[in-house]
One Martini backbone bead per residue (centre of mass of N, CA, C, O) as a GRO file, in nm:
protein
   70
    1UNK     BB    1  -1.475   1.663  -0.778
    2UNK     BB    2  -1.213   1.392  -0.703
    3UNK     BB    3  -0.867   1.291  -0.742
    4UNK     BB    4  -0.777   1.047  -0.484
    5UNK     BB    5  -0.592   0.885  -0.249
    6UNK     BB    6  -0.691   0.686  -0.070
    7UNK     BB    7  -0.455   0.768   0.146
    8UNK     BB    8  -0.604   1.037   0.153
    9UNK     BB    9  -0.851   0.995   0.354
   10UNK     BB   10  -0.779   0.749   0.528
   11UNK     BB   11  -0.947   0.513   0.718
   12UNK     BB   12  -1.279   0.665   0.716
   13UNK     BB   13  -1.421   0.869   0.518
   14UNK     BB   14  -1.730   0.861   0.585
   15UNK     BB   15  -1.693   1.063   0.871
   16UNK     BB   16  -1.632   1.282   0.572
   17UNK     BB   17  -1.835   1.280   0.379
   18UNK     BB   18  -1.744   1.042   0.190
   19UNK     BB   19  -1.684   0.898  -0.132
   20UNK     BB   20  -1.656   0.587  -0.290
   21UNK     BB   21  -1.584   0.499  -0.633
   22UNK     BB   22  -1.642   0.287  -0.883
   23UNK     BB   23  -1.395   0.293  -1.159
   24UNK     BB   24  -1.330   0.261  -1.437
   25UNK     BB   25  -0.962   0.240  -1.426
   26UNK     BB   26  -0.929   0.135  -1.149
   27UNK     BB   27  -0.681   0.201  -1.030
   28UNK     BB   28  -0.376   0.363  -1.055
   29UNK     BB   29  -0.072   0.289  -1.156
   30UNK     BB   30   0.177   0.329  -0.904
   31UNK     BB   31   0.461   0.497  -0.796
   32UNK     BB   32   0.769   0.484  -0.604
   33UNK     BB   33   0.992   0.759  -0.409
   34UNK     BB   34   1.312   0.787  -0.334
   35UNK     BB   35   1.442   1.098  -0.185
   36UNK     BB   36   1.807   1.159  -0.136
   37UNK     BB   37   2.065   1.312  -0.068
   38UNK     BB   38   2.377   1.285  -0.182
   39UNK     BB   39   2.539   1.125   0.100
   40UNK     BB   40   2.305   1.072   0.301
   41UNK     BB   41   2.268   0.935   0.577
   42UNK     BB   42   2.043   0.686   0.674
   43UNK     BB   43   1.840   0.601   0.911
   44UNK     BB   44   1.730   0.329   1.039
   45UNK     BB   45   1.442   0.389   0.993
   46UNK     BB   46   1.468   0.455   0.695
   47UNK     BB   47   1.583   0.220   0.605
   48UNK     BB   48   1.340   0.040   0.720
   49UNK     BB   49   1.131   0.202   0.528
   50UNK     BB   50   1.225   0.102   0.279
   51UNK     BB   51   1.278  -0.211   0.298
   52UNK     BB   52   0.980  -0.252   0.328
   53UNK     BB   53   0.849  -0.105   0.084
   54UNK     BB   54   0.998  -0.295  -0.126
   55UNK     BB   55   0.857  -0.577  -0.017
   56UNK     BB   56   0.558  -0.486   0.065
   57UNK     BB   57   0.348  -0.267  -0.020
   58UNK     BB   58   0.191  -0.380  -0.190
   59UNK     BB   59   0.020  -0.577  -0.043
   60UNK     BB   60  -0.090  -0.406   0.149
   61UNK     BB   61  -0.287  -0.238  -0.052
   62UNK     BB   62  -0.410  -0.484  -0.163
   63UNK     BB   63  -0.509  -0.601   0.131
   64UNK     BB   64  -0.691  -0.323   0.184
   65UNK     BB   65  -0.868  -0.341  -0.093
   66UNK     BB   66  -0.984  -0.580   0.001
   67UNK     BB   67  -1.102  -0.492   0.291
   68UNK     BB   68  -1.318  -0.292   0.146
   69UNK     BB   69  -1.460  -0.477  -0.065
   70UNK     BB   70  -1.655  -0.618   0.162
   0.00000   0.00000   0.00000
């Protein structure tokens, strides 16, 4: 047994003979963080992949995991 983040299973958890558990207190509330080195300057890709991230991640997350309760 072991507590992993259900987006490390990928979109299909099932079909590697996994099983995803409802346990209460889950899931834990986690943080992203951005990390790059000082003075580098992020590609469009990067930039626009954290300005991405910083206003929907959220959104995303939650209508997921509506989206498997059902």
């Amino acid at each position: 047994m072991s507590i992993l983040s259900r987006y490390s299973l990928g979109l299909e958890p099932e079909q590697a003979q996994l099983v995803c558990l409802d346990v209460e207190g889950f899931p834990f509330e986690s943080y992203w963080h951005f990390v790059y080195p000082v003075g580098k300057h992020l590609s469009i890709a990067a930039r626009a992949f954290m300005d991405f991230s910083r206003v929907e991640a959220k959104s995303v997350v939650l209508s997921t995991f509506a989206q498997r309760a059902r």
